[in-house]
C-alpha positions in Angstrom: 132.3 89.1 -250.6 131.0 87.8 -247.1 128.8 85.3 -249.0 132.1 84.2 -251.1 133.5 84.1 -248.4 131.6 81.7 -246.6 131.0 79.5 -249.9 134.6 79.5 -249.6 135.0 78.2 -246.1 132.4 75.6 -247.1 134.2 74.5 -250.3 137.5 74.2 -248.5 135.6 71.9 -245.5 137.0 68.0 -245.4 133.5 67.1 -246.2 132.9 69.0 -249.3 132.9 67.0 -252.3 137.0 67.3 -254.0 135.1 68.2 -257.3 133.0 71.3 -256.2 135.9 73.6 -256.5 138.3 74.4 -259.6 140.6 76.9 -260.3 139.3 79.5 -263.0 140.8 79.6 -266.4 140.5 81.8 -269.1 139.7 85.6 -269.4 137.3 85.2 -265.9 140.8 84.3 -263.6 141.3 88.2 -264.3 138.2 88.7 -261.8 140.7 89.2 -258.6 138.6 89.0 -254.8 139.8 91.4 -252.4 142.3 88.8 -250.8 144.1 88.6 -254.2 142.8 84.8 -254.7 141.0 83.6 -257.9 137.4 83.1 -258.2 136.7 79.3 -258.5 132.8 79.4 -258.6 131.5 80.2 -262.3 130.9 76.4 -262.1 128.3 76.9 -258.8 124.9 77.3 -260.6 125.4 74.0 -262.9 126.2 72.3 -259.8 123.7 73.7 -257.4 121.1 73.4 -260.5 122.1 69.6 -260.0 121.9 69.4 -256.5 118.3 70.9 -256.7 117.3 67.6 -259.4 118.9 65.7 -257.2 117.0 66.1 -254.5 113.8 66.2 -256.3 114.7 62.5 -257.5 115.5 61.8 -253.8 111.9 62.5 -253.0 110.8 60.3 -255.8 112.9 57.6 -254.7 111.2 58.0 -251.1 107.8 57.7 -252.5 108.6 54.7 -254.6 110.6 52.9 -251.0 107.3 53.7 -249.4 105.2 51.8 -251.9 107.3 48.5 -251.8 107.8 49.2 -248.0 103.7 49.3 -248.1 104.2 45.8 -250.3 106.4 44.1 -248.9 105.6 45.0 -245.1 102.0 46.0 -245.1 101.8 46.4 -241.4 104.3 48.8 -240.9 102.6 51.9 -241.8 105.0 54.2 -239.8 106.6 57.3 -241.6 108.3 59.9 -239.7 109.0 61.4 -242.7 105.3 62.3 -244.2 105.1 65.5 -242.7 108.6 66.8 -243.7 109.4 68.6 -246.9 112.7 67.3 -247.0 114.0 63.7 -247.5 117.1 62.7 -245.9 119.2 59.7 -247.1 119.3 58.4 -243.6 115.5 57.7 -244.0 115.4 55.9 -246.9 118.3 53.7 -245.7 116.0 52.8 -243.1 113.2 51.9 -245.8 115.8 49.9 -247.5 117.0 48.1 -244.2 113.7 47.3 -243.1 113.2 45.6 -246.2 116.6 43.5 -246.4 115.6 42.5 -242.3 112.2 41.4 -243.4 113.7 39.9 -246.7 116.2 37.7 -244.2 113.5 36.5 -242.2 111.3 35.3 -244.6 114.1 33.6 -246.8 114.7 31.6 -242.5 111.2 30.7 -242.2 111.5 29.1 -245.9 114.0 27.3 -245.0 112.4 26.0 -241.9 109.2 25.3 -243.8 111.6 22.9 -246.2 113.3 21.1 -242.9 109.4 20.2 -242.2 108.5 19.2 -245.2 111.1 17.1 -246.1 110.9 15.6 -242.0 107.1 14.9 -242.8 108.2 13.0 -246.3 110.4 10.9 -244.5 108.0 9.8 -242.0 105.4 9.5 -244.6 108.1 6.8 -246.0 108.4 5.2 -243.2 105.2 4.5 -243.0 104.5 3.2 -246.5 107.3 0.8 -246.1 107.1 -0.2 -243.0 110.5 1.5 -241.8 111.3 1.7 -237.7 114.0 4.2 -237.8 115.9 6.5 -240.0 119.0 4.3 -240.8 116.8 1.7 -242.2 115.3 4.6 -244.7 118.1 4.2 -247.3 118.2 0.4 -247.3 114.8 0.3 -247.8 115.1 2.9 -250.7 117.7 0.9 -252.2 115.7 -2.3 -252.5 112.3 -0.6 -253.3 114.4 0.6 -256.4 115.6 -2.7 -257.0 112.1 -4.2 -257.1 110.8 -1.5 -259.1 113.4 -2.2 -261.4 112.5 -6.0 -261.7 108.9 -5.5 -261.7 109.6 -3.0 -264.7 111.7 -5.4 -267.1 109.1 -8.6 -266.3 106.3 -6.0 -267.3 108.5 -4.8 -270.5 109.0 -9.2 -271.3 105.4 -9.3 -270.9 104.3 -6.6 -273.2 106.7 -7.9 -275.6 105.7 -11.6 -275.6 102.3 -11.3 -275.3 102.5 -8.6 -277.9 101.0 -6.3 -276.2 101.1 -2.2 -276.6 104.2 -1.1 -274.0 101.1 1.4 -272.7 98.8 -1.4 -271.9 98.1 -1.2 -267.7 99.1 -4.3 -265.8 95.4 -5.6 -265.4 95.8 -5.3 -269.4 98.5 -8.1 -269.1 96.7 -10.2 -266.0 93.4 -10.4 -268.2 95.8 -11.8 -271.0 98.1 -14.1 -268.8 94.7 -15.7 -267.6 93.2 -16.3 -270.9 96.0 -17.6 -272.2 96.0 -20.3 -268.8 92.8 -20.9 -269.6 93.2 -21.9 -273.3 96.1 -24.1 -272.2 94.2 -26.0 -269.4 91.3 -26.7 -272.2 94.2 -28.2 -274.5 95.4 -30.7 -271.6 91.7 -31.2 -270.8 91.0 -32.0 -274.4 94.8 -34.3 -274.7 93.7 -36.0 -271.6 90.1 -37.4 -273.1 91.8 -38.2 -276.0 94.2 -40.5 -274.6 91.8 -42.2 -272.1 89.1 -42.4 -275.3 86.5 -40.6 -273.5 84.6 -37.5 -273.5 82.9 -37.4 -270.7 84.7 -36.4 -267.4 82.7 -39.2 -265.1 84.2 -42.1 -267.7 87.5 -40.4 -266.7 87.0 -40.7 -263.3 85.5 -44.1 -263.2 88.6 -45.1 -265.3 91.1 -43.8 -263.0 89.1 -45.6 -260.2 89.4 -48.4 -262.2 93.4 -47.8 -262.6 93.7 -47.4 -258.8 91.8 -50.8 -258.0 93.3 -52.8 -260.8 97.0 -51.9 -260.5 98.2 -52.5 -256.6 97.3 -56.1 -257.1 98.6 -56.3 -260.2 102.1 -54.7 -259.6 102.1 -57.1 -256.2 101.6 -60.4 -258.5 104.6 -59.4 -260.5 106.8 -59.0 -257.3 105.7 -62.6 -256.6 106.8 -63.5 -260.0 110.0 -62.0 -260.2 111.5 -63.6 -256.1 109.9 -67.0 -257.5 111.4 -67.1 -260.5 114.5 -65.1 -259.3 114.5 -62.4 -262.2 114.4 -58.8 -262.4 113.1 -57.9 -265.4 110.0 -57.7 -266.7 110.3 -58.9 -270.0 112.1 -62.5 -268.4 108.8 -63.8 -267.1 107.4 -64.9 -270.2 110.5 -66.9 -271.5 111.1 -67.9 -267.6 107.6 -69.2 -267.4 107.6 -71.4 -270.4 111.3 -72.9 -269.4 109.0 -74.7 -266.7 106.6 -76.3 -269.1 
Protein backbone atom coordinates (compact mmCIF):
# COMPACT_ATOMS: atom_id res chain seq x y z
CA UNK A 1 0.00 0.00 0.00
CA UNK A 2 2.94 2.47 0.92
CA UNK A 3 4.48 1.71 -2.45
CA UNK A 4 0.82 2.62 -4.06
CA UNK A 5 0.85 5.05 -2.27
CA UNK A 6 3.82 6.78 -3.30
CA UNK A 7 3.24 5.71 -7.21
CA UNK A 8 0.25 7.64 -6.38
CA UNK A 9 1.78 10.83 -5.18
CA UNK A 10 4.01 10.55 -8.19
CA UNK A 11 1.21 10.00 -10.82
CA UNK A 12 -0.76 12.92 -9.38
CA UNK A 13 2.65 15.35 -9.60
CA UNK A 14 2.27 18.35 -12.34
CA UNK A 15 5.14 16.81 -14.10
CA UNK A 16 3.84 13.33 -14.63
CA UNK A 17 2.77 12.63 -18.00
CA UNK A 18 -1.57 13.29 -18.23
CA UNK A 19 -1.65 9.77 -19.77
CA UNK A 20 0.12 7.59 -17.12
CA UNK A 21 -2.95 7.32 -15.01
CA UNK A 22 -6.64 6.06 -15.94
CA UNK A 23 -9.40 5.19 -14.06
CA UNK A 24 -10.00 1.20 -13.94
CA UNK A 25 -12.85 -0.30 -15.68
CA UNK A 26 -14.31 -3.52 -15.71
CA UNK A 27 -14.41 -6.37 -13.08
CA UNK A 28 -10.68 -4.97 -11.59
CA UNK A 29 -12.49 -1.34 -10.35
CA UNK A 30 -13.98 -3.92 -7.58
CA UNK A 31 -10.26 -4.09 -6.25
CA UNK A 32 -11.01 -1.18 -3.53
CA UNK A 33 -7.44 0.40 -1.61
CA UNK A 34 -7.80 1.06 1.95
CA UNK A 35 -8.73 4.86 1.30
CA UNK A 36 -11.85 3.64 -0.69
CA UNK A 37 -10.24 4.98 -4.19
CA UNK A 38 -9.91 2.76 -7.32
CA UNK A 39 -6.78 1.19 -8.44
CA UNK A 40 -5.63 3.04 -11.67
CA UNK A 41 -2.31 1.04 -12.29
CA UNK A 42 -3.04 -2.41 -14.13
CA UNK A 43 -1.68 -0.27 -17.05
CA UNK A 44 1.99 0.31 -15.06
CA UNK A 45 4.00 -2.69 -16.42
CA UNK A 46 3.12 -1.90 -20.25
CA UNK A 47 4.17 1.48 -19.54
CA UNK A 48 7.18 0.99 -17.37
CA UNK A 49 8.08 -2.00 -19.97
CA UNK A 50 8.15 1.11 -22.46
CA UNK A 51 9.97 3.32 -20.50
CA UNK A 52 12.72 0.54 -20.01
CA UNK A 53 13.00 0.39 -24.39
CA UNK A 54 12.98 3.71 -24.27
CA UNK A 55 15.76 4.30 -22.64
CA UNK A 56 17.72 1.59 -24.11
CA UNK A 57 17.07 3.48 -27.55
CA UNK A 58 18.18 6.65 -25.66
CA UNK A 59 21.57 5.02 -25.34
CA UNK A 60 21.64 4.12 -28.86
CA UNK A 61 20.81 7.41 -29.92
CA UNK A 62 23.86 8.63 -27.69
CA UNK A 63 26.23 6.37 -29.32
CA UNK A 64 25.11 7.14 -32.80
CA UNK A 65 25.40 11.49 -31.72
CA UNK A 66 28.86 10.47 -30.57
CA UNK A 67 29.88 9.06 -33.96
CA UNK A 68 28.74 12.09 -36.09
CA UNK A 69 29.93 14.37 -33.11
CA UNK A 70 33.35 12.34 -33.78
CA UNK A 71 32.57 13.28 -37.76
CA UNK A 72 31.64 16.22 -37.88
CA UNK A 73 33.90 17.73 -34.97
CA UNK A 74 36.88 15.40 -34.76
CA UNK A 75 38.67 17.46 -32.26
CA UNK A 76 36.27 17.58 -29.65
CA UNK A 77 36.80 14.28 -28.05
CA UNK A 78 35.18 15.23 -24.68
CA UNK A 79 32.39 13.03 -23.11
CA UNK A 80 31.28 13.47 -19.72
CA UNK A 81 29.03 10.86 -20.26
CA UNK A 82 31.35 7.71 -21.03
CA UNK A 83 31.60 6.62 -17.71
CA UNK A 84 27.89 6.83 -16.83
CA UNK A 85 25.36 4.09 -17.14
CA UNK A 86 22.70 6.31 -17.75
CA UNK A 87 22.03 8.87 -20.61
CA UNK A 88 20.26 11.93 -19.97
CA UNK A 89 18.46 13.93 -22.68
CA UNK A 90 20.20 17.06 -21.45
CA UNK A 91 23.49 15.41 -22.93
CA UNK A 92 22.49 14.56 -26.05
CA UNK A 93 21.03 18.05 -26.56
CA UNK A 94 24.34 19.17 -26.07
CA UNK A 95 25.72 16.73 -28.81
CA UNK A 96 23.00 18.03 -30.98
CA UNK A 97 23.80 21.77 -30.17
CA UNK A 98 27.38 21.41 -30.67
CA UNK A 99 26.67 20.28 -33.98
CA UNK A 100 24.07 23.05 -35.16
CA UNK A 101 27.02 25.78 -33.55
CA UNK A 102 29.61 24.15 -35.69
CA UNK A 103 27.14 23.59 -38.61
CA UNK A 104 26.49 27.70 -38.34
CA UNK A 105 30.03 28.49 -38.51
CA UNK A 106 31.01 26.61 -41.19
CA UNK A 107 27.91 27.57 -43.42
CA UNK A 108 29.68 31.79 -42.26
CA UNK A 109 33.07 30.95 -43.32
CA UNK A 110 31.35 29.66 -46.82
CA UNK A 111 29.96 32.49 -47.23
CA UNK A 112 33.08 34.51 -46.59
CA UNK A 113 35.05 32.23 -48.74
CA UNK A 114 32.33 33.23 -51.77
CA UNK A 115 32.72 37.23 -50.86
CA UNK A 116 36.55 36.40 -51.75
CA UNK A 117 36.12 34.68 -54.51
CA UNK A 118 33.90 36.66 -56.25
CA UNK A 119 36.27 40.01 -54.98
CA UNK A 120 39.31 38.13 -56.57
CA UNK A 121 37.07 37.58 -60.01
CA UNK A 122 36.45 41.04 -60.19
CA UNK A 123 39.88 42.22 -59.89
CA UNK A 124 40.93 39.47 -62.15
CA UNK A 125 38.49 41.46 -64.62
CA UNK A 126 39.79 44.38 -64.07
CA UNK A 127 42.82 43.38 -65.03
CA UNK A 128 42.02 41.69 -68.28
CA UNK A 129 40.24 44.64 -69.48
CA UNK A 130 42.05 47.22 -68.35
CA UNK A 131 39.30 48.59 -65.77
CA UNK A 132 40.43 51.37 -62.97
CA UNK A 133 37.58 51.15 -60.71
CA UNK A 134 34.47 49.19 -59.94
CA UNK A 135 31.89 51.44 -61.63
CA UNK A 136 33.66 51.11 -64.91
CA UNK A 137 33.21 47.08 -64.43
CA UNK A 138 29.70 46.94 -65.79
CA UNK A 139 30.29 49.27 -68.80
CA UNK A 140 33.00 47.40 -69.69
CA UNK A 141 30.97 44.15 -69.41
CA UNK A 142 28.40 45.57 -71.49
CA UNK A 143 30.57 46.49 -74.46
CA UNK A 144 32.86 43.27 -74.13
CA UNK A 145 29.32 41.56 -74.77
CA UNK A 146 28.69 43.79 -77.53
CA UNK A 147 31.89 42.93 -79.34
CA UNK A 148 31.61 39.41 -78.63
CA UNK A 149 28.48 39.62 -80.19
CA UNK A 150 29.77 41.28 -83.47
CA UNK A 151 32.88 39.26 -83.61
CA UNK A 152 30.44 36.17 -83.43
CA UNK A 153 27.94 37.07 -86.41
CA UNK A 154 31.11 38.30 -88.80
CA UNK A 155 32.56 34.73 -87.91
CA UNK A 156 29.03 33.03 -88.60
CA UNK A 157 29.01 35.37 -92.39
CA UNK A 158 32.34 34.05 -92.77
CA UNK A 159 31.74 30.45 -92.28
CA UNK A 160 28.80 30.83 -94.40
CA UNK A 161 30.35 32.59 -97.39
CA UNK A 162 33.39 30.97 -97.48
CA UNK A 163 31.52 27.75 -97.03
CA UNK A 164 33.11 26.75 -94.45
CA UNK A 165 32.13 24.10 -91.48
CA UNK A 166 30.46 26.51 -88.61
CA UNK A 167 33.24 24.39 -86.28
CA UNK A 168 36.11 25.55 -88.34
CA UNK A 169 38.64 27.73 -85.79
CA UNK A 170 39.22 31.27 -86.81
CA UNK A 171 42.83 30.61 -88.17
CA UNK A 172 40.65 28.03 -90.32
CA UNK A 173 38.93 31.16 -91.87
CA UNK A 174 42.33 33.63 -91.82
CA UNK A 175 44.17 30.80 -93.84
CA UNK A 176 41.11 30.97 -96.30
CA UNK A 177 40.53 34.79 -96.39
CA UNK A 178 44.38 34.96 -97.40
CA UNK A 179 44.26 32.51 -100.17
CA UNK A 180 41.48 33.80 -101.56
CA UNK A 181 43.49 37.60 -101.51
CA UNK A 182 46.08 35.95 -102.98
CA UNK A 183 44.22 34.40 -105.99
CA UNK A 184 42.56 37.77 -106.49
CA UNK A 185 45.89 39.86 -106.59
CA UNK A 186 47.23 37.11 -109.33
CA UNK A 187 43.89 37.92 -111.44
CA UNK A 188 44.68 41.81 -111.41
CA UNK A 189 48.35 40.96 -111.87
CA UNK A 190 47.40 38.74 -114.78
CA UNK A 191 44.51 41.75 -116.17
CA UNK A 192 47.18 44.25 -115.73
CA UNK A 193 49.86 42.51 -118.31
CA UNK A 194 47.19 41.90 -120.49
CA UNK A 195 46.18 45.36 -120.97
CA UNK A 196 49.75 46.83 -121.17
CA UNK A 197 50.65 43.62 -123.69
CA UNK A 198 53.44 42.42 -121.58
CA UNK A 199 54.42 39.67 -119.56
CA UNK A 200 57.23 40.61 -117.98
CA UNK A 201 56.98 42.96 -114.90
CA UNK A 202 60.31 45.22 -115.99
CA UNK A 203 58.31 45.96 -119.59
CA UNK A 204 55.62 47.13 -117.12
CA UNK A 205 57.65 49.26 -115.35
CA UNK A 206 59.62 50.72 -118.13
CA UNK A 207 56.16 51.38 -119.69
CA UNK A 208 54.85 53.23 -116.90
CA UNK A 209 58.21 55.17 -116.92
CA UNK A 210 57.57 55.76 -120.31
CA UNK A 211 53.84 57.08 -119.40
CA UNK A 212 55.20 59.41 -116.72
CA UNK A 213 57.89 61.05 -119.17
CA UNK A 214 55.61 61.19 -122.16
CA UNK A 215 52.36 62.53 -120.67
CA UNK A 216 53.27 66.00 -118.59
CA UNK A 217 54.49 67.45 -121.81
CA UNK A 218 51.93 66.18 -123.71
CA UNK A 219 48.93 67.26 -121.53
CA UNK A 220 50.89 70.82 -121.24
CA UNK A 221 50.90 71.17 -125.29
CA UNK A 222 47.22 70.66 -125.27
CA UNK A 223 46.66 73.50 -122.67
CA UNK A 224 48.64 75.67 -125.13
CA UNK A 225 46.29 74.52 -127.76
CA UNK A 226 43.12 75.02 -126.27
CA UNK A 227 44.00 79.33 -124.71
CA UNK A 228 45.41 79.71 -128.47
CA UNK A 229 42.68 78.55 -130.15
CA UNK A 230 40.21 79.57 -127.40
CA UNK A 231 38.35 76.11 -127.03
CA UNK A 232 37.72 73.75 -124.39
CA UNK A 233 37.29 70.69 -125.78
CA UNK A 234 39.33 68.27 -126.92
CA UNK A 235 37.74 67.00 -129.87
CA UNK A 236 37.61 71.08 -131.33
CA UNK A 237 41.35 71.12 -132.05
CA UNK A 238 41.32 69.12 -135.02
CA UNK A 239 38.44 70.99 -136.88
CA UNK A 240 39.91 74.39 -135.16
CA UNK A 241 43.26 73.68 -136.60
CA UNK A 242 42.29 73.00 -140.17
CA UNK A 243 39.77 76.32 -140.10
CA UNK A 244 43.35 78.05 -140.16
CA UNK A 245 44.61 76.39 -143.24
Amino acid sequence: LKVLSRIDSILQSPRAPPSIFRPSKGPVQNYIKENGQGCGFEHLPLTIEMWADQLVALKDLHRSLRKLSLELLPWNTKDAQDNRESTRVEDLQLIVDAILEELEHKEKNSQTQSLQTLSAIVSHFQKLFDVNSLNGVYPRMNEVYTKLGEMTNAMRNLHELLELDSSAPPTVVVDTVGKLCDIINKNVTEQVQQLLGTQDIHSIINKLEEHECFFPPFQALIQDLLCLLEISNVDDILPAVQNLK
